[in-house]
Each structure stands twice: as C-alpha cells, then as structure tokens.
Residue, then its C-alpha position, 0 to 999 in steps of 0.5 A: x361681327x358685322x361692323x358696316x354700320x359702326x363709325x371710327x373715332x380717330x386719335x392722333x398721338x405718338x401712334x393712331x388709334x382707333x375705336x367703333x362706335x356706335x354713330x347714334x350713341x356716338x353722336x349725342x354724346x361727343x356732339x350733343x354733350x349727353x352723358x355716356x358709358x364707354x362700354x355701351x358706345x363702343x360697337x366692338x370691345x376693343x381699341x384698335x392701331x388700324x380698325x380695317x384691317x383689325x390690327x388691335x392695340x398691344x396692352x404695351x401700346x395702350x400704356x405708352x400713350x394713355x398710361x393704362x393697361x386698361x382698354x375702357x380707359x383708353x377707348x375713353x380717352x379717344x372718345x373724348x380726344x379723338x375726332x370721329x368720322x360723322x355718316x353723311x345722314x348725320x352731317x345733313x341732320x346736323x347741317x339742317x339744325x344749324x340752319x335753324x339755330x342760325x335763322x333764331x340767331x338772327x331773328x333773336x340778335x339783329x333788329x330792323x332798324x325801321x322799326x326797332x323790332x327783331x325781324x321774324x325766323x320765316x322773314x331771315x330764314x328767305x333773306x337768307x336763301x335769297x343771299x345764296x348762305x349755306x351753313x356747313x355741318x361744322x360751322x362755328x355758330x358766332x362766325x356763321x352769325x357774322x358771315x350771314x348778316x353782312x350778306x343779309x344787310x343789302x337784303x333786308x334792313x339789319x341793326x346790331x346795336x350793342x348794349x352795355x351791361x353790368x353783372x353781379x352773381x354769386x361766385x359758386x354760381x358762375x361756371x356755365x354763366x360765365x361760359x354763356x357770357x363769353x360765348x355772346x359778349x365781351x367782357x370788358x371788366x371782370x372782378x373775383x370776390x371772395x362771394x360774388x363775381x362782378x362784370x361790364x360786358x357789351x353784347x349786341x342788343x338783341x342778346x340781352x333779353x336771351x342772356x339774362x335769362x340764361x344767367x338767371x336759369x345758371x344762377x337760380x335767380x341769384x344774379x343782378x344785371x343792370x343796363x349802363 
C-alpha cells in the first residue's frame, strides 16, 4: 500500500509507537476538535514500533503500554496522546488562520484610547506587518495576543483596560462556560452552589461584549453578568 501521503502520530511511553493517519482526517479531529472514527483516521489498520521500517507492535506490546490486546484501542490512545507530525501545507493553512484570529483578537480586545473605539482588522492587521510579527503555526493564542500588542503600541494608539464583572449561571451549565472564563479572564472569586455557580472575574475590556455572548450561547441564556 502506498503510504507517501499518510503522516505519523507518535507516542512516547515505556516504548515509541506509531500509527498513520490519514492528514486531513487527522487534522480536524486532533486539531480542530471534530468528532471522529479511529477505523476511518487510520491510512493503514495497524499500530506500529517503527511505521519506516514496518516493524508492527506485538499484542504483547500493545497490553504493556495501553492495557489492551485490542489494536483500535490502542491507535485510539496515540491518537489522543501521541503528537503528530503536520505536512508543511497543513502548518502554512494553520499559520495563516492564526493570523486572522490574531488580527479579530485584537481589533475585538484592545480600543484606540483617542477614541475609545476598537481599532479596525485591516488597520491591526497593517500595524502588525509594519511591526515585522509573525504568528507560528503552534502559537498559543493568549501569548501571541500579548507579544503582538507591546509591539503594536509604538504603532498604533492601544488601550487595554480591563473591566470587572460578576457572573451567575446554573451549575449543570458551567462546563465549556467556565472553559471560556478562564480562557480570557481571571478569576477572582468563585462559589459552588448546590444550583448556581457565581463569580468576580476582570478581563480586558474589549472581551466583554464577546464573552457574554459565549456564556450566554453556553448557558441558553440562562446566565446573568453584571459590570461592577
């Protein structure tokens, strides 16, 4: 079977193991969070010690490490565990949404402190190639946001004023919510209820109106946020 176009996801633990996958598949599901069917991701049926040479993994093997003699299982597990190596045409199509997401980041985060008015994508988008930043194809998101408005501020006039706010949602509605708070805000104070979770949090000012209404999407529009 011709593999040329499979990539390897690599797992690390007592021993190395190896699967191939197919890189589109591959690529929305460990990337992009898509749901997925190990059977339909794998590019050869088949767990691996060394995919170049073709050594394949003993049942033995594969129950030492991932306590099953089943091979879906364990491709399974490398999948979820392993790091896979992205195709350079991947890694340019990731690089170049992360620059848009940076660009929205900031037109929708920082304000032009003259005007008190978020600063628009095509205006942040030309500071940022004045400024000479480059988003990798594996930037954490938050850091690039900071990295990329020190450089701007001697550009182009930035404000990050931050805002404090007080949040009330149903407790059996909290979990990608609570993901999202903590994603974009600290969290000052937090109380578990036995029905509702309550919250101070601060976040940069140009956040708010977006958080909101991620929490409020979360929640079915069961949750209250006031500004302090």
């Amino acid at each position: 079977m011709d593999t040329s176009e499979a990539i390897t996801i690599s797992y690390s633990g007592g021993k190395g193991f190896e699967i191939l996958v197919d890189p589109d598949l591959a690529k929305e599901a460990k990337m992009e969070g898509k749901d997925h069917d190990i059977q339909r991701l794998l590019f050869v049926q088949d767990v691996f010690t060394d995919a170049g040479s073709g050594e394949r993994a003993s049942v033995s093997e594969l129950e030492a490490e991932f306590g099953t003699d089943k091979m879906m299982e364990a491709a399974e597990q490398i999948f979820e565990k392993g790091k896979m190596q992205l195709t350079t045409e991947q890694k340019a199509e990731i690089r170049e949404d992360k620059w848009k997401q940076l660009v929205n980041m900031i037109a929708r985060r920082a304000q032009n402190p003259q005007t008190g008015n978020p600063h628009p994508p095509n205006r942040v988008e030309n500071a940022l190639e004045e400024a000479g930043y480059n988003v990798d194809w594996d930037s954490d998101m938050e850091e690039a946001f900071d990295e990329a408005t020190d450089l701007l501020k001697p550009i182009i006039p930035i404000s990050l004023q931050e805002k404090t706010v007080a949040i009330r949602m149903p407790v059996d509605k909290t979990g990608k919510a609570y993901d999202r708070i903590q994603q974009v805000a600290d969290l000052e104070e937090e109380q578990w209820g036995s029905d509702y979770f309550t919250a101070k949090v601060t976040l940069p000012a140009g956040v708010l109106t977006e958080l909101m209404e991620d929490i409020q999407e979360f929640t079915g529009g069961e949750a209250e946020m006031k500004e302090y």
